[in-house]
Every structure is written in structure tokens, then in C-alpha cells.
SETOR-928831 format. One line per field, with one value per atom (N, C-alpha, C): residue number from 1; atom name; x, y, z. Coordinates in Angstrom, 1 decimal, always signed. Each point is the difference from the previous one (the first is absolute). Layout:
REM SETOR-928831
nr <- [NUM,...]
atom <- [CA,...]
X <- [X,...]
Y <- [Y,...]
Z <- [Z,...]
This chain:
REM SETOR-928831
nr <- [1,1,1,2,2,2,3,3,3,4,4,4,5,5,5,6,6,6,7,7,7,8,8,8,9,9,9,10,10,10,11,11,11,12,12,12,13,13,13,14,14,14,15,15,15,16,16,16,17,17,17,18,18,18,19,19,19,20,20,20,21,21,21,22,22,22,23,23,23,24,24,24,25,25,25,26,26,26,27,27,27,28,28,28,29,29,29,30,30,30,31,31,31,32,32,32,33,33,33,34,34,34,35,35,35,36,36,36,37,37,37,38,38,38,39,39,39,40,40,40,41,41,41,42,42,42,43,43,43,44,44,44,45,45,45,46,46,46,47,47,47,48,48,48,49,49,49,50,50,50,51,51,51,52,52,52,53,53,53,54,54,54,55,55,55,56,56,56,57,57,57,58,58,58,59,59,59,60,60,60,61,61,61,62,62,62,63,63,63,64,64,64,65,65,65,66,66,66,67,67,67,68,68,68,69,69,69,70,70,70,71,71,71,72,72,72,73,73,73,74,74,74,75,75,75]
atom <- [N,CA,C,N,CA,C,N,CA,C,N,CA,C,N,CA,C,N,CA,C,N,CA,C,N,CA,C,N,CA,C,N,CA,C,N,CA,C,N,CA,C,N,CA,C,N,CA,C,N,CA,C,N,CA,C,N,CA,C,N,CA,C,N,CA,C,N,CA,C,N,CA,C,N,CA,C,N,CA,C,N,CA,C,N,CA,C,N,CA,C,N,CA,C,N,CA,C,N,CA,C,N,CA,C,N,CA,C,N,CA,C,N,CA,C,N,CA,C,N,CA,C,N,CA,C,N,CA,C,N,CA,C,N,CA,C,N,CA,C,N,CA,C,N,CA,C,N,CA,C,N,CA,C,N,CA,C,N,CA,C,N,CA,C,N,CA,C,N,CA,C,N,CA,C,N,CA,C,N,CA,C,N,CA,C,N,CA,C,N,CA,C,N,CA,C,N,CA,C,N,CA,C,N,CA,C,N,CA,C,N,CA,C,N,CA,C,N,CA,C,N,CA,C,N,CA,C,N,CA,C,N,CA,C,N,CA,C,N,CA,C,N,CA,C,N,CA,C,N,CA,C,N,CA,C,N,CA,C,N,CA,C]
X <- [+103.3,-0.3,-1.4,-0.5,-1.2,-0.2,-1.6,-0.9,-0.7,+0.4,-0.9,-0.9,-1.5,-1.4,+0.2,+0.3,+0.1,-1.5,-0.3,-1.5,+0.5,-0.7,-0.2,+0.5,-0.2,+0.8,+1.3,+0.7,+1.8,+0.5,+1.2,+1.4,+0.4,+0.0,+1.3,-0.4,+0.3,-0.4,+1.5,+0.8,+0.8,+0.5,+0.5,+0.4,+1.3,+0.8,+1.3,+0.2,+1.2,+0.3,+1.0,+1.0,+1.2,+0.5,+0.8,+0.6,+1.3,+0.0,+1.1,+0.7,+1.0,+1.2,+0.1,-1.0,+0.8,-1.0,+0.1,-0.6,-0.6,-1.5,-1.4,+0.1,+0.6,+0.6,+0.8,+1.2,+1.0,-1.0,-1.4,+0.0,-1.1,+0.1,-0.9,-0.2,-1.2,-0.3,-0.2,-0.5,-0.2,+1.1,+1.1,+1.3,+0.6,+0.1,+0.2,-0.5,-1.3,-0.9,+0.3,+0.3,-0.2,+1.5,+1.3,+1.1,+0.6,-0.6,+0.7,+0.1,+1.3,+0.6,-0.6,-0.7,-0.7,+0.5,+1.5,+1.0,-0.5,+0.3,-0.3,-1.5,-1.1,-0.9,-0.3,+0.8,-0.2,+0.5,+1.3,+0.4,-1.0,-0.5,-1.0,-1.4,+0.0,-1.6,+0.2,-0.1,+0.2,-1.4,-0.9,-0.8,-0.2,+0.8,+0.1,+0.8,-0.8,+0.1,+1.2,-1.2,+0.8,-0.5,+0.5,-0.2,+0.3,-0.7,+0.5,-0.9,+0.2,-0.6,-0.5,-0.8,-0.7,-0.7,-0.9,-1.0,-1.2,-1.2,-1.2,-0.4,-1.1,+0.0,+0.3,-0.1,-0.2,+1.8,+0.4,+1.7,+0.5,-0.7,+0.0,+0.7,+1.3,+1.0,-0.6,-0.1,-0.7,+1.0,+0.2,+0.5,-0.7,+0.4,-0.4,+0.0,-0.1,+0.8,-1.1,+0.8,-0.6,+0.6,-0.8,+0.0,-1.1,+0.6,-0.5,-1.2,-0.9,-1.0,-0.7,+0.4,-0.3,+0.0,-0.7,-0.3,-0.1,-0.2,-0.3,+1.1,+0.1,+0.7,-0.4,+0.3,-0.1,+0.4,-0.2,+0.5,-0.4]
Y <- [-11.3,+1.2,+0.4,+1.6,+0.0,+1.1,-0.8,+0.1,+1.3,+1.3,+1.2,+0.1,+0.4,+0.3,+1.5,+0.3,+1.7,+0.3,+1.1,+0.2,+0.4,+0.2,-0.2,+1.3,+1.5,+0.9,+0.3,-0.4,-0.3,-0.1,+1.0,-0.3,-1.1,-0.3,-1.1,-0.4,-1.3,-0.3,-0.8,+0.1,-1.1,+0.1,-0.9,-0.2,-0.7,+0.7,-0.5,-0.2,-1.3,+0.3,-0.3,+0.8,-0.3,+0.1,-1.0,-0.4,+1.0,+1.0,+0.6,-0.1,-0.2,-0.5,+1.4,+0.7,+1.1,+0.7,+0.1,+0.7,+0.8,-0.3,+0.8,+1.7,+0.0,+2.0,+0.2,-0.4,+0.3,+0.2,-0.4,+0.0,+1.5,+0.3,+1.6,-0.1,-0.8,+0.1,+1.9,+1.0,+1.0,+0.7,+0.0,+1.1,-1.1,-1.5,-0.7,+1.0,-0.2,+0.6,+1.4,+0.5,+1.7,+0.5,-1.2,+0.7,-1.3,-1.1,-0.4,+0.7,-0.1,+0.6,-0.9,+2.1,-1.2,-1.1,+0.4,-1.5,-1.3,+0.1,-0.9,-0.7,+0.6,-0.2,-0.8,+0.5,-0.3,-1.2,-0.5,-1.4,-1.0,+0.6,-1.1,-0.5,+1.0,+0.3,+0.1,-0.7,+0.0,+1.4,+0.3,+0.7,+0.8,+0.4,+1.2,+1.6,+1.0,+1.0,+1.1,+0.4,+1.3,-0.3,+0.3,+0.2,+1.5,+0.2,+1.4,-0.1,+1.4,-0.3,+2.2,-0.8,+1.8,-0.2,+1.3,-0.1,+0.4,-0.8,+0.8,+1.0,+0.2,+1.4,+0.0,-1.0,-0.3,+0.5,-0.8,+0.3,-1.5,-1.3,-1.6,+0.0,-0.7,-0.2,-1.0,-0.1,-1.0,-0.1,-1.2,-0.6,+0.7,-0.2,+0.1,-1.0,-0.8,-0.9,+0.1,+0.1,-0.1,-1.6,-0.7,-1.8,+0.2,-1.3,-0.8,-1.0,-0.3,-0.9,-0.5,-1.0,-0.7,+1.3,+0.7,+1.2,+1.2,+0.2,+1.2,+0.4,+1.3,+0.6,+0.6,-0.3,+0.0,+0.6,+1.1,+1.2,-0.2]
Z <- [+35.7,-0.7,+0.2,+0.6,-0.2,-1.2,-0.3,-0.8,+0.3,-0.7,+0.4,-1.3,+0.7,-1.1,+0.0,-1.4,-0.4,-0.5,+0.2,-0.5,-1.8,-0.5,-1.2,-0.7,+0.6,-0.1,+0.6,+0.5,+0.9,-1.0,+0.2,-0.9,+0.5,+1.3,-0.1,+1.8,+0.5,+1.1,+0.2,+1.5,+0.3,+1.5,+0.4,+1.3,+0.2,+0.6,+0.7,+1.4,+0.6,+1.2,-0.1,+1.0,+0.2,+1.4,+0.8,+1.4,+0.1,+0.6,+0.1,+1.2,+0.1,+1.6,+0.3,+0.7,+0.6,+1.0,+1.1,+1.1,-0.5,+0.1,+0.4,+0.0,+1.1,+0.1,-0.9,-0.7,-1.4,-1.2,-0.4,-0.5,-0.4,-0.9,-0.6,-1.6,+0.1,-1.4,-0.4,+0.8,-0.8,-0.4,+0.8,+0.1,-1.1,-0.2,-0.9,-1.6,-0.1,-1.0,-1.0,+1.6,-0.1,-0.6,+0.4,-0.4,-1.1,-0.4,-1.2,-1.1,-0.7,-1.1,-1.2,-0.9,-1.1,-1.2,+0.3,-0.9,+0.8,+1.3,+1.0,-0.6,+0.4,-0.9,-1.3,-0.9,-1.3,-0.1,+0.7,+0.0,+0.3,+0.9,+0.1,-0.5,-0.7,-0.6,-1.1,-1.4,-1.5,-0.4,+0.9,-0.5,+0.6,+1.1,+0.6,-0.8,+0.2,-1.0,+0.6,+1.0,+1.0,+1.5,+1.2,+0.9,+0.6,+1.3,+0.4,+1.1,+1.5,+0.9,+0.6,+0.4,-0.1,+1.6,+0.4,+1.6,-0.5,+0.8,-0.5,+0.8,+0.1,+1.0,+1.1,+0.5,+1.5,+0.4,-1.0,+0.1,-0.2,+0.1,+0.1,-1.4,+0.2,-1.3,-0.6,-1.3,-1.4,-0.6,-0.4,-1.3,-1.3,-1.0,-1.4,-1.2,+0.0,-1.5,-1.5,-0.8,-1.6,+0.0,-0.8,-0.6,-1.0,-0.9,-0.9,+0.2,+0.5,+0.0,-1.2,-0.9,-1.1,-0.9,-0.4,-0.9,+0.9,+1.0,+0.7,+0.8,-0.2,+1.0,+1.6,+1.0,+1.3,+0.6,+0.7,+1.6,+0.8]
């Protein structure tokens, strides 16, 4: 397990990894991101609020999410 140093103002610091069995090119974290369903979401997240996905100017597709971080709310 590693040991992350949060500075002293941080909501919250952490790190995961996970080995996934599946070819390199299968995989798209953004089109993943961009089109989970926000029930999908919520199962997994006890503190997840709302999710939703919008373009910025450029036209470059963004995620959105609202969360719970200890006391604070997150976008």
C-alpha cells in the first residue's frame, strides 16, 4: 500500500491500480467516461451525486461529476 503526503489544504488524496486482461487498443477510458450511465456511477460511488457530459469551446467532450468529499461538495 502506498503512503500518499496530502498537503495540509487537500480534500482527500489516494491512489489505485488495477491489471486489466484486455488489449491495449479495446480499451477507451474516455468514451468509457463520456458515456457511463449515471446509475452505473452511483453503484459504484457511495458519494457520487450527479454526473453529466457537455464540450468546451474548442468542442473537446468533458465529463462533469458532482461528489461528496468529506464535507464538501465537488464539480
Amino acid at each position: 500500500m502506498e503512503i500518499l503526503q496530502t498537503p495540509e489544504n487537500a480534500l482527500s488524496a489516494s491512489s489505485v491500480s488495477a491489471i486489466i486482461n484486455a488489449p491495449f487498443e479495446k480499451v477507451n477510458i474516455a468514451d468509457w467516461l463520456l458515456n457511463l450511465p449515471d446509475a452505473e456511477y452511483q453503484r459504484c460511488s457511495v458519494h457520487h451525486i450527479a454526473a453529466g457530459s457537455t464540450v468546451n469551446f474548442e468542442g473537446q467532450p468533458m465529463s462533469i461529476n458532482v461528489e461528496t468529499i468529506g464535507d464538501a461538495l465537488v464539480v
